[in-house]
Every structure is written in structure tokens, then in C-alpha cells.
C-alpha positions as protocol buffer text, in pm:
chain_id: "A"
residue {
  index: 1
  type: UNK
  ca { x: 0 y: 0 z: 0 }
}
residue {
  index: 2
  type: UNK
  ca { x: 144 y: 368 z: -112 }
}
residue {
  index: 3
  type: UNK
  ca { x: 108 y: 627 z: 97 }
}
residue {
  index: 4
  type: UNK
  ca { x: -202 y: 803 z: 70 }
}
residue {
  index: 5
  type: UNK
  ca { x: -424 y: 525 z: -42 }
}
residue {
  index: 6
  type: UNK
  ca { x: -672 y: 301 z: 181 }
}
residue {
  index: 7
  type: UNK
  ca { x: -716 y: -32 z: 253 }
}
residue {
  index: 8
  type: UNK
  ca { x: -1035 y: -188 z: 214 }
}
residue {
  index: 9
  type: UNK
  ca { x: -1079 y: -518 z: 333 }
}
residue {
  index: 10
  type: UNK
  ca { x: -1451 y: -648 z: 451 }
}
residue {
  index: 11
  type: UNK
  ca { x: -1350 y: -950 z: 702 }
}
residue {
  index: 12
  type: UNK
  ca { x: -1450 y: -910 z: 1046 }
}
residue {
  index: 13
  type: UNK
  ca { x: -1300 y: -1074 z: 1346 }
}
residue {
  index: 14
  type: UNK
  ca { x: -1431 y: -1093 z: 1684 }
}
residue {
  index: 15
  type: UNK
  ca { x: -1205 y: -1209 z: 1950 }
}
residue {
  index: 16
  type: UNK
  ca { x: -1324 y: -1297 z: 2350 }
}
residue {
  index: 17
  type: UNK
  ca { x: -1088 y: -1131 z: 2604 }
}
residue {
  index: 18
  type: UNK
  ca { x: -1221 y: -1372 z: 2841 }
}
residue {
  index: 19
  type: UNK
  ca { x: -1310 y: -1112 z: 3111 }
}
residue {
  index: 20
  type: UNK
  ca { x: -1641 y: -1075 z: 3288 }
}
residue {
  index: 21
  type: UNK
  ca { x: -1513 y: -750 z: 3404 }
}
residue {
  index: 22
  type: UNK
  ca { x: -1252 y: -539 z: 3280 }
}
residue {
  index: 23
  type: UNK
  ca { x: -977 y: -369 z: 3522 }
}
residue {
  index: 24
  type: UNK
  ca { x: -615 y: -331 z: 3469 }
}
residue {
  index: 25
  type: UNK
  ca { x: -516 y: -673 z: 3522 }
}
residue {
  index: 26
  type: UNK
  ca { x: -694 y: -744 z: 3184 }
}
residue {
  index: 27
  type: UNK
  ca { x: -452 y: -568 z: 2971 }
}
residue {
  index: 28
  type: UNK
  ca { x: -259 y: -920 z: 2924 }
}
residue {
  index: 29
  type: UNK
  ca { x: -592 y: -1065 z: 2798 }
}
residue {
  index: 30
  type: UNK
  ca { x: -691 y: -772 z: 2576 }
}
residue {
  index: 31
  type: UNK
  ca { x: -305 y: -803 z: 2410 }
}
residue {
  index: 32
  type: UNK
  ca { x: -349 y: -1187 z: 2377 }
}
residue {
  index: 33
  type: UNK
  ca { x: -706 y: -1089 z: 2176 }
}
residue {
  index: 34
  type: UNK
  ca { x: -580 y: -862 z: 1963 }
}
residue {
  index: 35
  type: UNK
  ca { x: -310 y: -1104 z: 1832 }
}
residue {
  index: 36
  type: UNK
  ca { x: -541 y: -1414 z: 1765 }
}
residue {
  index: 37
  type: UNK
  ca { x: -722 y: -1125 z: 1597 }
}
residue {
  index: 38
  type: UNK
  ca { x: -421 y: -1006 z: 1386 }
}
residue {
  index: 39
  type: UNK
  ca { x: -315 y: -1377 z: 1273 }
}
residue {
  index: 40
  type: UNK
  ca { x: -699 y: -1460 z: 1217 }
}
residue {
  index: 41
  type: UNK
  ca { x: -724 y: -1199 z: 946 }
}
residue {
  index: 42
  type: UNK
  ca { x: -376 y: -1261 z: 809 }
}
residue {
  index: 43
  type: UNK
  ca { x: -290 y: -907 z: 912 }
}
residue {
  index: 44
  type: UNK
  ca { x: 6 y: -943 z: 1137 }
}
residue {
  index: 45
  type: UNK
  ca { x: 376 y: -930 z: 1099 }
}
residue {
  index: 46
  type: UNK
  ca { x: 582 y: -1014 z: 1330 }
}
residue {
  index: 47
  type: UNK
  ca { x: 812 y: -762 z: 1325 }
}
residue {
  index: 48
  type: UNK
  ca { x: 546 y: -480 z: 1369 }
}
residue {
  index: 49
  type: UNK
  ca { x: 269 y: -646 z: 1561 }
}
residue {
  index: 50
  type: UNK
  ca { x: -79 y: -793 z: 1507 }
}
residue {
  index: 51
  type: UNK
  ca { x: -204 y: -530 z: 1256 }
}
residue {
  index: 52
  type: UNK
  ca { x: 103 y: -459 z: 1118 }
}
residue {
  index: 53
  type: UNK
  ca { x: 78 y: -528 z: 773 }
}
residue {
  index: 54
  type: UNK
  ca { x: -237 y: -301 z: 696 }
}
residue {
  index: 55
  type: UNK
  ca { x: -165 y: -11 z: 893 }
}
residue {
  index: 56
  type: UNK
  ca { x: 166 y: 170 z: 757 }
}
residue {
  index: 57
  type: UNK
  ca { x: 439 y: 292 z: 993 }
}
residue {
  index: 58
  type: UNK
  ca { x: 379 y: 610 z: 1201 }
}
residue {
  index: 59
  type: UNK
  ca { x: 18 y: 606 z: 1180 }
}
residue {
  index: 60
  type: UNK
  ca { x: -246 y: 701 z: 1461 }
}
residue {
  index: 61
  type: UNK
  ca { x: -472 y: 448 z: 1519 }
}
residue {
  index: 62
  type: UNK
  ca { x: -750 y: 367 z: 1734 }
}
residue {
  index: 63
  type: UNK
  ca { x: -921 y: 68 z: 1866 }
}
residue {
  index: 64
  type: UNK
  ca { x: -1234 y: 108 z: 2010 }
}
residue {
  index: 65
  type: UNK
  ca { x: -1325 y: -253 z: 2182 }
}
residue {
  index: 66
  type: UNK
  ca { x: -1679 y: -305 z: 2254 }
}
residue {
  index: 67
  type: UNK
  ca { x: -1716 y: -320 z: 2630 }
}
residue {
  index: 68
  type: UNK
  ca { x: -2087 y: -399 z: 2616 }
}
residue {
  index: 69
  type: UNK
  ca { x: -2181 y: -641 z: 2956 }
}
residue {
  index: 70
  type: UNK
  ca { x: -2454 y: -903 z: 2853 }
}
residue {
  index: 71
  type: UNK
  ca { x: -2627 y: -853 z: 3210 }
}
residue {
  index: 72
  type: UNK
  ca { x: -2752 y: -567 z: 3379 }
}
residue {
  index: 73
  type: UNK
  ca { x: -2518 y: -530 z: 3720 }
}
């Protein structure tokens, strides 16, 4: 990918973090997630991490997980 152009690729992968709730000791488990995620889609590399071979070097990105409970506490 050149600089400039975009990326478009329609697979979706959802991952479990295997939480119920989610504090600071689940960093370990969101960082485990996100590589099953990366190798799922064929998007890691393993020099630059689990989305490392669709985003380009010394871009900002964001990754907004989905924190939704599935009972009312």
C-alpha cells in the first residue's frame, strides 16, 4: 500500500478477552485478543505487531473494543 491510499478489506474478526469485568489486570488478555485477531485476518507481521501489515508505519490508530456487559449489574 502507497502512501495516501486506503485499505479496504470487509472481514471481520471478533475475538473474546475472556473477562467478565474489565480492570487493569486485563490488559494481558486484551493483548493476547488482539493477536489471535491479527493472525486470524492474516494481518500481522511479526516484526510490527498484530495489525502490522495493513496499517503503515507512524500512523495514529484507534481501537475502540466493545465493552458492552450481557447482564444488567
Amino acid at each position: 500500500m502507497t502512501e495516501g491510499q486506503q485499505q479496504f478489506d470487509p472481514r471481520v474478526a471478533v475475538v473474546d478477552a475472556g473477562a467478565k469485568h474489565y480492570d487493569e489486570s486485563s490488559v494481558h488478555r486484551v493483548t493476547e485478543a488482539l493477536a489471535r485477531m491479527g493472525e486470524m485476518l492474516g494481518w500481522a507481521a511479526t516484526e510490527r505487531g498484530p495489525l502490522g501489515s495493513v496499517i503503515e508505519r507512524g500512523a495514529k490508530v484507534v481501537i475502540k473494543p466493545n465493552f458492552v456487559m450481557h447482564e444488567n449489574s
